[in-house]
LUMTI-830970 format. One record per residue (C-alpha): residue in one letter; residue number from 0; x negated, y negated, z. Coordinates in steps of 0.5 Angstrom, whole numbers, plus 500, padded with zeros to 3 digits. Layout:
<pts>
pado|lumza|px|py|pz
A|NUM|X|Y|Z;
...
</pts>
This chain:
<pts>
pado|lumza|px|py|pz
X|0|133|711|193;
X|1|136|710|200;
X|2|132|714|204;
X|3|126|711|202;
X|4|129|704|203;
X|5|131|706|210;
X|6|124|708|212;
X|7|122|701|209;
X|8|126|698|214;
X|9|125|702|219;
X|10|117|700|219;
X|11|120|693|219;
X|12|124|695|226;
X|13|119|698|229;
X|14|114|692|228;
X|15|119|686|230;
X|16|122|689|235;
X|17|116|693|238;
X|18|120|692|247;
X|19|127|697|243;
X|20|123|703|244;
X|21|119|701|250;
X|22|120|705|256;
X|23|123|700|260;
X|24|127|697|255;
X|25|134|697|257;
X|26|140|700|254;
X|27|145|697|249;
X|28|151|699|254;
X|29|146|694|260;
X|30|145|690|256;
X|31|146|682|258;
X|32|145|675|256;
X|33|137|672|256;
X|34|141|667|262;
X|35|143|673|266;
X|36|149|671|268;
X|37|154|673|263;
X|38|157|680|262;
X|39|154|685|258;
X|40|157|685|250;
X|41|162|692|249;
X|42|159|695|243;
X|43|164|693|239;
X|44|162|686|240;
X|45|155|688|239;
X|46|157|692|232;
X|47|162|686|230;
X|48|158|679|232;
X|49|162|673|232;
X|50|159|669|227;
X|51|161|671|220;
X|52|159|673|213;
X|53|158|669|207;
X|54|159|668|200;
X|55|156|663|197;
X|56|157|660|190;
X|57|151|658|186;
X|58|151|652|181;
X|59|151|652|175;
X|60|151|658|170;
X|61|144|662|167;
X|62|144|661|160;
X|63|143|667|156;
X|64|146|671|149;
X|65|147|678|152;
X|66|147|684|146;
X|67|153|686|143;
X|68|150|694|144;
X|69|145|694|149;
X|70|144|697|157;
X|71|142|693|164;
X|72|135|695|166;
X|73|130|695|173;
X|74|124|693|171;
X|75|120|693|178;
X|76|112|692|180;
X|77|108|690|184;
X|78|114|688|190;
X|79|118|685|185;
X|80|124|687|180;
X|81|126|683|174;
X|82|134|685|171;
X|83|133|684|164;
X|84|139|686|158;
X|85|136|691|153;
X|86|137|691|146;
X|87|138|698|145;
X|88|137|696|136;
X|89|132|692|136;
X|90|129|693|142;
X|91|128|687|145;
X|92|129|684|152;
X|93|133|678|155;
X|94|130|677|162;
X|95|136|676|167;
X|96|133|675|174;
X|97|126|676|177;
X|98|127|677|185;
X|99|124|680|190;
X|100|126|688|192;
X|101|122|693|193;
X|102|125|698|192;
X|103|132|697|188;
X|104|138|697|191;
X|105|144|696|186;
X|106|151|697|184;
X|107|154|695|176;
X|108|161|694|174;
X|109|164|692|168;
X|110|159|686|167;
X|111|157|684|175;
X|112|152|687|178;
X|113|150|686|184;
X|114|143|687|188;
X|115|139|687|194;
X|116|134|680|195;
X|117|128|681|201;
X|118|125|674|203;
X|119|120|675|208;
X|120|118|681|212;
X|121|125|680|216;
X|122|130|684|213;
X|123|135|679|217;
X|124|133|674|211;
X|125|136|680|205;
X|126|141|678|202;
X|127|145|681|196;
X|128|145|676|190;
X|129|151|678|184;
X|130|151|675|177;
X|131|156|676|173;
X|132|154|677|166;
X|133|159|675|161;
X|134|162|669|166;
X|135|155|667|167;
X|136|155|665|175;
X|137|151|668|180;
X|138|153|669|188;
X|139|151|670|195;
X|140|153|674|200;
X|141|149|673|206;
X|142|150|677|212;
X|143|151|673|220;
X|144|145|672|224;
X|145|142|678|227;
X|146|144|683|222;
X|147|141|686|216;
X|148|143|689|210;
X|149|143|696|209;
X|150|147|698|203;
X|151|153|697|198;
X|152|158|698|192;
X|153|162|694|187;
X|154|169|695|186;
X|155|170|698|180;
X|156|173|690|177;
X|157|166|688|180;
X|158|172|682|184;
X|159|169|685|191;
X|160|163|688|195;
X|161|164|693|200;
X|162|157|694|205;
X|163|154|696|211;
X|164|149|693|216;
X|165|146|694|222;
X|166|145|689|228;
X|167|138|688|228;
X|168|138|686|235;
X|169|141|690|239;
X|170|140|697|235;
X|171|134|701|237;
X|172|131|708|237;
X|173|137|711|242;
X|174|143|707|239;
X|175|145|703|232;
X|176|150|697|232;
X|177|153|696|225;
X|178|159|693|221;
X|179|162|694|215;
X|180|165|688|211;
X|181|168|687|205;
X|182|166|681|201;
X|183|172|678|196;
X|184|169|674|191;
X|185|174|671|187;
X|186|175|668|194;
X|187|170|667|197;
X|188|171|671|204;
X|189|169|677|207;
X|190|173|681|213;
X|191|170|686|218;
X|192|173|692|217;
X|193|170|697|222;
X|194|164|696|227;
X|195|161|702|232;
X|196|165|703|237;
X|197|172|704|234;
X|198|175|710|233;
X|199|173|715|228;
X|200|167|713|226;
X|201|161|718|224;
X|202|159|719|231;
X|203|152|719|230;
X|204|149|713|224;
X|205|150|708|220;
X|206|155|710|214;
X|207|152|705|207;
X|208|156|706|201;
X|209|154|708|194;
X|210|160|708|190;
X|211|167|706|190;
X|212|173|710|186;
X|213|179|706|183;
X|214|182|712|182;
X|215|183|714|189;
X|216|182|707|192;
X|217|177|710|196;
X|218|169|708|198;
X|219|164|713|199;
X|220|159|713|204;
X|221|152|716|206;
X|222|151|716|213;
X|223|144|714|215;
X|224|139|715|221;
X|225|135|709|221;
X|226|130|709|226;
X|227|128|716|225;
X|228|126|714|217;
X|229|131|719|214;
X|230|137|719|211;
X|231|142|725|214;
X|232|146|728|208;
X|233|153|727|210;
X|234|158|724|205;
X|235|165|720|208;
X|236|169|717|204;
X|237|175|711|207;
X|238|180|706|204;
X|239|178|698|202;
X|240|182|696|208;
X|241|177|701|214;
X|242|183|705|214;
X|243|182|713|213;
X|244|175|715|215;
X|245|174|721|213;
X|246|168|727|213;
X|247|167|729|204;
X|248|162|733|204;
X|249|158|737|210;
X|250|150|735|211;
X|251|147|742|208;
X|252|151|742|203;
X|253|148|738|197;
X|254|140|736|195;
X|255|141|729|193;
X|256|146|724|192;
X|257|152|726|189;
X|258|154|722|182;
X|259|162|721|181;
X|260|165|720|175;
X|261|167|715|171;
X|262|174|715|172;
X|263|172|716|180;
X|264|176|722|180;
X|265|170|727|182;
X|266|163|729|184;
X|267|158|733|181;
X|268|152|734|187;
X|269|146|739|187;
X|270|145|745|192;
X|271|140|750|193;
X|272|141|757|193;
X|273|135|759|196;
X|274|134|768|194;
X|275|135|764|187;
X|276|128|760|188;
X|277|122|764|184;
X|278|119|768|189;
X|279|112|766|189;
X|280|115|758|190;
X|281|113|755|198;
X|282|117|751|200;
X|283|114|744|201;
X|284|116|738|206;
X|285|124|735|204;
X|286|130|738|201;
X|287|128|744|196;
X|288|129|744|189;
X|289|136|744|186;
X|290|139|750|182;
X|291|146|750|182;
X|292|151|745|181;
X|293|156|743|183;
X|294|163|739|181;
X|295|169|737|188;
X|296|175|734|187;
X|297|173|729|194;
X|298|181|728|195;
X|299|183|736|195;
X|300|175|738|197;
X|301|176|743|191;
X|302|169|745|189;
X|303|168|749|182;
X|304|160|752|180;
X|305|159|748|173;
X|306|151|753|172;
X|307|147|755|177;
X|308|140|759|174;
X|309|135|764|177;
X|310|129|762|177;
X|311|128|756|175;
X|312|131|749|177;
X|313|135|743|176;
X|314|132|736|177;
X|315|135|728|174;
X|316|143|728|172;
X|317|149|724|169;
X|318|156|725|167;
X|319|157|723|159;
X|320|162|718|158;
X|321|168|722|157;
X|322|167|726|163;
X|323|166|733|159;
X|324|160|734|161;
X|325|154|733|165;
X|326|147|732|162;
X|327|142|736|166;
X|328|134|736|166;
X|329|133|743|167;
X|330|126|745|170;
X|331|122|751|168;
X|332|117|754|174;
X|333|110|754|171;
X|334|104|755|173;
X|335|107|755|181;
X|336|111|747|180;
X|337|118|746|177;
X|338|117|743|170;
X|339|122|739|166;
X|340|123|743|160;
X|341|130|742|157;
X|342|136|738|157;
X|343|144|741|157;
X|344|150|739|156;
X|345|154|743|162;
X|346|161|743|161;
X|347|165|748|166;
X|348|165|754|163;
X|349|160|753|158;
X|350|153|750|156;
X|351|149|748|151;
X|352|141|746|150;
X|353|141|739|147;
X|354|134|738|146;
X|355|128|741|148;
X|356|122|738|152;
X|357|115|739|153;
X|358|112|734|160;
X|359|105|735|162;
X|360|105|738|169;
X|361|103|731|172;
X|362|110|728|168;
X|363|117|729|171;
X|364|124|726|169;
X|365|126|721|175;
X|366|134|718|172;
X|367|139|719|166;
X|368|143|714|164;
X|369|149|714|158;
X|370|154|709|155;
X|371|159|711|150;
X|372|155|709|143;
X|373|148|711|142;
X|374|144|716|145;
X|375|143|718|151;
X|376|136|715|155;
X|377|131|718|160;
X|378|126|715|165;
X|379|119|719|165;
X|380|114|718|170;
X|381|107|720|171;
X|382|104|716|176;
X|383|100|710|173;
X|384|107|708|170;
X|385|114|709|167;
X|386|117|710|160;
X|387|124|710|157;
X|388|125|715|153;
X|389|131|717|149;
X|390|134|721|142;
X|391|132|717|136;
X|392|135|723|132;
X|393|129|726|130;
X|394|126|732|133;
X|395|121|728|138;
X|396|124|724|143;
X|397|123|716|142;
X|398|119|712|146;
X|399|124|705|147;
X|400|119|702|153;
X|401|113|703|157;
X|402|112|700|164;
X|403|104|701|166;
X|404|104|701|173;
X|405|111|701|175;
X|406|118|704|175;
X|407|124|703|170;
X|408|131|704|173;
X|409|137|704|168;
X|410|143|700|172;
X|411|149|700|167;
X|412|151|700|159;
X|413|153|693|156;
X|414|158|692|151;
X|415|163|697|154;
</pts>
């Protein structure tokens, strides 16, 4: 998601600001005023800017009547995303908002969600709207002049937004400017907690947030290389205050974003041990196919192998509620491709099939999503569309929502 989010972005750069990477363009560190007669800014006052971030209350309330049971879904098509609470028993939908994203950026917590808004082709115009669902406002986080919005999580209370941003004037193929904010929504504020050029920073990129843990009151990020239209797999984690930057997890180790647990306590990734591919697999451009998996315990860096397969491949993966286990998509190499064939609960020392599956070569599972009641829900894709699947109980998989020509993300459970 952020990969492909950040070569958007770098489309949109390269476009606007066509002088950033011209031979003769000056660099950031020479930079001077357009008058020529003040100083150059230090990188921490590029990074930092003078002018604030906002947070900006809406009035009014949306009126909508939520589900007792139910999960928060991304319906996205043709460059817009609607929010919409699904009803897991009636399988009804109440539209929540439509706005247009893109791809979907989004954090969930208790019954706030926030997501990333695009206005225009400047991405200096995005912003992140948050709703919360059982109050029934909705807020604005609208970053200062120059700076767009790359990335963000939501406290584990969904009182506070913690995101990332790049100086869109002064970052370019050479360097990145960017800040780190925290945004206080119950009052109203946002506080700059690190910029580029302090101390301890990732010493090349932009570190984005992903998730935030109330169990070690830490905020993990990935570091991102947006210029070059790639995502560098480094994970760090910090305090809320900006103290505490520190490297979790190193670039090769892990295919894919790690997920962490429900109670913030580990992380379960992906690796690939190459000898273990099917002999016959030709690597293809990108990160290859994960086959092990694996659980860390980011405050100790203790890692622990929960499965690893031979031959075949694991593809999308969720923690069950209660953190007992992960439900895997496990792939099968057939006819020279990784196919979804089954899905696993995978506990530390043990594992079970829970249902087996038989995709067309052209389908492949992209996301598994499970809250606390019902059944566990699966996202197919095919190329002309997406499906929500899910296990109705019955020895075939129930089709809850098909989406021709678009894609389905789920974001959170109602009701828990």
């Amino acid at each position: 998601m952020l990969k492909r989010l950040l070569g958007h972005l770098v489309l949109v750069f390269l476009a606007l600001f066509p002088g950033c990477n011209s031979p003769g363009s000056k660099s950031p560190d020479q930079a001077i005023s357009e008058t020529g007669l003040s100083p150059a800014k230090t990188s921490w006052e590029k990074g930092s800017g003078s002018a604030p971030d906002k947070v900006v209350n809406q009035e009014g309330v949306f009126d909508i009547t939520l589900p007792d049971r139910g999960i928060v879904l991304a319906l996205s098509r043709w460059g817009s995303t609607s929010l919409v609470a699904f009803n897991v028993t009636t399988g009804t939908q109440t539209p929540l908002v439509t706005a247009e994203t893109g791809e979907l950026v989004a954090s969930f917590a208790g019954d706030t969600i926030a997501y990333l808004v695009r206005k225009g082709v400047h991405p200096a115009n995005n912003y992140v709207e948050i709703l919360n669902l059982r109050r029934k406002v909705r807020q604005l986080v609208k970053p200062a002049s120059e700076f767009a919005i790359l990335g963000f999580a939501l406290s584990s209370s969904g009182s506070q937004l913690f995101y990332s941003e790049i100086n869109l004037r002064w970052s370019n193929s050479r360097r990145n400017f960017w800040r780190i904010g925290i945004g206080d929504l119950e009052k109203q504020e946002t506080h700059i907690l690190m910029a580029s050029g302090t101390e301890g920073r990732p010493e090349e990129g932009i570190p984005v947030p992903f998730a935030w843990s109330n169990r070690s009151r830490e905020i993990y990020l990935q570091r991102l290389l947006p210029f070059r239209g790639m995502v560098s797999q480094g994970i760090w984690a910090m305090k809320p205050d900006g103290s505490g930057l520190r490297r979790v997890l190193s670039e090769p180790s892990y295919a894919g974003l790690p997920r962490l647990s429900p109670d913030g306590d580990v992380f379960a990734y992906l690796a690939t041990k190459i000898d273990a591919l099917p002999r016959d697999y030709t690597p293809n451009p990108g990160r290859p196919p994960g086959n092990v998996l694996i659980v860390m315990n980011p405050t100790t860096g203790e890692e622990t192998i929960w499965a690893q397969k031979m031959g075949s491949a694991f593809s999308a993966f969720a923690w069950s509620p209660d953190e007992r286990e992960l439900v895997v998509s496990q792939q099968e190499w057939l006819e020279g491709q990784f196919r979804d064939a089954a899905f696993l609960g995978i506990e530390k020392n043990s594992s079970r099939e829970l249902k087996k599956i038989a995709l067309r070569p052209w389908r492949k599972i992209t996301d598994i999503h499970m809250c606390r009641r019902g059944p566990f829900f699966w996202v197919e894709e095919d190329g002309k569309g997406a499906s929500l699947r899910g296990d109705g109980g019955g020895p075939s998989p129930a089709t809850f929502l098909t989406l021709p020509e678009g894609k389905i993300k789920p974001v959170g459970c109602l009701g828990e």
